[in-house]
C-alpha positions, -999 to +999 in steps of 0.1 A: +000+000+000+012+032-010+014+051+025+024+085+013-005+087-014-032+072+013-019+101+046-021+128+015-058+115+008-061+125+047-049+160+040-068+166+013-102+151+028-096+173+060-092+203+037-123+198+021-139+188+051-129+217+066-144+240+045-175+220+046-174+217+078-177+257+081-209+258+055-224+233+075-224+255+107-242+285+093-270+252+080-272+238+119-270+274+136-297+292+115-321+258+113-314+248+150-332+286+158-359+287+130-359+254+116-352+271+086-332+257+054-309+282+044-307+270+007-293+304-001-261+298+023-238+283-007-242+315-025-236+334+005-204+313+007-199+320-034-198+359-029-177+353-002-148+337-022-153+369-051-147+395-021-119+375-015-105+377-051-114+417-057-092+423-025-062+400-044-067+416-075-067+454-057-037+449-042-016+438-069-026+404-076+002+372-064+025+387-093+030+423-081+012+424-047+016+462-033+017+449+005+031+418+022+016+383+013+003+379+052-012+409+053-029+403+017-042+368+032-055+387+058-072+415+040-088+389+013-102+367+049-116+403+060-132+413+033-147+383+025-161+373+060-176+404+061-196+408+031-205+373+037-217+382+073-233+417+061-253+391+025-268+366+053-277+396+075-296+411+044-312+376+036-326+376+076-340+410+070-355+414+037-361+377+024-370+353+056-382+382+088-416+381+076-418+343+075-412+330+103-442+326+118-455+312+080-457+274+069-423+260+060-430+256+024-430+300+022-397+305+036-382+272+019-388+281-016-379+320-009-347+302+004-344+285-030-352+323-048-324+339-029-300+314-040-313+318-079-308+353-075-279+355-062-263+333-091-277+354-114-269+386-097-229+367-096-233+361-136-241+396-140-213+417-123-184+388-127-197+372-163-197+334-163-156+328-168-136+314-136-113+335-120-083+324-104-063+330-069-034+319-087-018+308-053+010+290-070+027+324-059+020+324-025+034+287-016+066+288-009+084+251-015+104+246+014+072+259+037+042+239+051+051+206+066+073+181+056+076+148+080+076+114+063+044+107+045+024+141+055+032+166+034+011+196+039+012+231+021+008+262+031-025+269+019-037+236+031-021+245+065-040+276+069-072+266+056-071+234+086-055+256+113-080+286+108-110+257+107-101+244+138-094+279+157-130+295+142-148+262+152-131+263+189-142+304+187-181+289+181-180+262+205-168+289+232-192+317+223-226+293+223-217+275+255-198+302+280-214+341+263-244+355+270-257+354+232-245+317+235-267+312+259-299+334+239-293+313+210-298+284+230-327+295+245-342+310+216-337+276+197-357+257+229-388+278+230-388+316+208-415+325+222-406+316+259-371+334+253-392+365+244-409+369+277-376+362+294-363+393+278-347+383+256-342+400+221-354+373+193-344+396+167-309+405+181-302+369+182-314+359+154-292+380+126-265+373+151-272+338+140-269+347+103-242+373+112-220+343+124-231+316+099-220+348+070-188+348+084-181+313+089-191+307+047-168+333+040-138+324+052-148+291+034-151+306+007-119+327+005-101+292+017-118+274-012-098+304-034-064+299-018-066+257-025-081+250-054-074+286-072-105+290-091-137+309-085-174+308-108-206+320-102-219+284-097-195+275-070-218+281-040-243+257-053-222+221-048-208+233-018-240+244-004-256+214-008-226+191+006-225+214+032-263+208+040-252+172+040-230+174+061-249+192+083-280+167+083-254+134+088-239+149+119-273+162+129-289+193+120-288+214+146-262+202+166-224+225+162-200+194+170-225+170+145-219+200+118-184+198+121-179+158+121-206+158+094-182+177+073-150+164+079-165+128+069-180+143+041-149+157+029-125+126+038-155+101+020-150+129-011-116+123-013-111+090-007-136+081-032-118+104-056-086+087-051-094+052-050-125+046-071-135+075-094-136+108-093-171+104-118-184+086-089-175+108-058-208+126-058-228+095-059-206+076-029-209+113-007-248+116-010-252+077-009-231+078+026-261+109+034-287+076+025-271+051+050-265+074+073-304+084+073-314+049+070-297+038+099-298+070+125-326+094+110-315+119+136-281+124+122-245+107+139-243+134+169-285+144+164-309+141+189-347+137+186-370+168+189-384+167+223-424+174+220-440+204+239-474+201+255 
């Protein structure tokens, strides 16, 4: 068995799964408070990732940047979280406010509008050709990690590194700050959080507010590892994203971000060792078995009934 192509297979699915993983979390956060599917959240993602490339390309571009390559990175993660975070806040307010008290069906196909649009609105100001990071300049040969079989560059580095410390960031603010605790609350009983005091709204575009950023730095790391970026991007990630999400448990933060990693290690292992034609159909048949035998999702827990 080939060991260093199997522990690069490993890399590469924990890449993937990481940036997964981070789409996931803005599926689980906003549909664990309004049991809403955010269908719109891959293209939130998408204009992430073109925030991130208008930031490259104004500061010189990888050929002739104007500033230092770490403070570029930076700049490009900036920009892109926050138009991601201010696109989801819009979404809250103009598409899905007045529909949360409607049936499911209103606020699910509006969710499936916003995401039309916002392809169409990406067509229109960035035309339909792909447009590359070109990274190729940033990685630097001898950096990264080099130890026996791992090899690990730089870009792949940051992208798992910046996963880990963002999903550590979100696991901290839910469990031990006070909004932590109103989004819990508010995802128990809205309406009982309300005559506690606390402020549904507030909470709720904080949700989207967080799930924005989240997608954007997913998307700007989706730029730095596999260069390119296309109007149509948001739409496959979206919906492995929403996989993932739904195998680890909708709802639940940690089942969002095993249900990514293992959607992103079964992607790449699947690409590796059977066919990359078929890594679609082994991902969303894992989603099948993993329904069949735990409808609740691998970390999900059954909706407890109010009387």
């Amino acid at each position: 068995m080939d060991w260093d192509f199997f522990v690069q297979q490993i890399v590469n699915g924990l890449t993937l799964g990481s940036m997964y993983a981070l789409i996931a979390l803005g599926y689980t956060m906003v549909y664990g408070i309004l049991k809403l599917l955010n269908f719109a959240h891959g293209e939130v993602y998408m204009m992430g990732a073109f925030a991130g490339f208008g930031v490259l390309t104004a500061l010189g571009g990888p050929d002739a940047p104007i500033v230092p390559i770490g403070v570029m990175v930076m700049f490009m993660f900036v920009a892109g979280m926050a138009t991601s975070c201010l696109l989801a806040m819009g979404l809250e307010r103009f598409a899905y406010r007045r529909l949360r008290d409607a049936p499911r069906i209103a606020p699910l196909i509006t969710a499936l509008g916003a995401s039309f649009f916002l392809q169409s609105t990406a067509l229109l100001l960035f035309g339909a050709q792909r447009r590359s990071y070109d990274t190729t300049e940033f990685i630097d040969v001898g950096a990264g990690i080099h130890w026996g079989p791992l090899n690990i560059s730089p870009t792949r580095l940051l992208t798992i590194t910046l996963t880990v410390v963002l999903m550590v960031l979100l696991t901290q603010l839910v469990a031990r700050t006070r909004l932590g605790k109103a989004m819990r609350a508010v995802s128990f009983d809205r309406e009982a959080a309300a005559m506690m005091g606390i402020d549904v709204d507030r909470v709720i575009v904080a949700t989207f507010a967080i799930g924005g950023i989240l997608a954007g730095a997913a998307g700007v790391m989706f730029g730095l590892v596999f260069f390119s970026v296309y109007h149509l991007m948001g739409f496959t990630a979206g919906l492995k994203g929403f996989t993932a999400a739904v195998v680890g448990g909708i709802g639940n933060v940690p089942g969002a971000m095993l249900g990514g990693l293992l959607i992103g290690l079964a992607e790449s292992f699947s690409a590796a060792y059977i066919s990359s034609t078929f890594q679609d159909l082994i991902v969303f048949s894992l989603l099948i078995v993993v329904m069949l035998a735990r409808p609740t999702g691998l970390l999900g827990r059954a909706d407890l009934k109010k009387v």
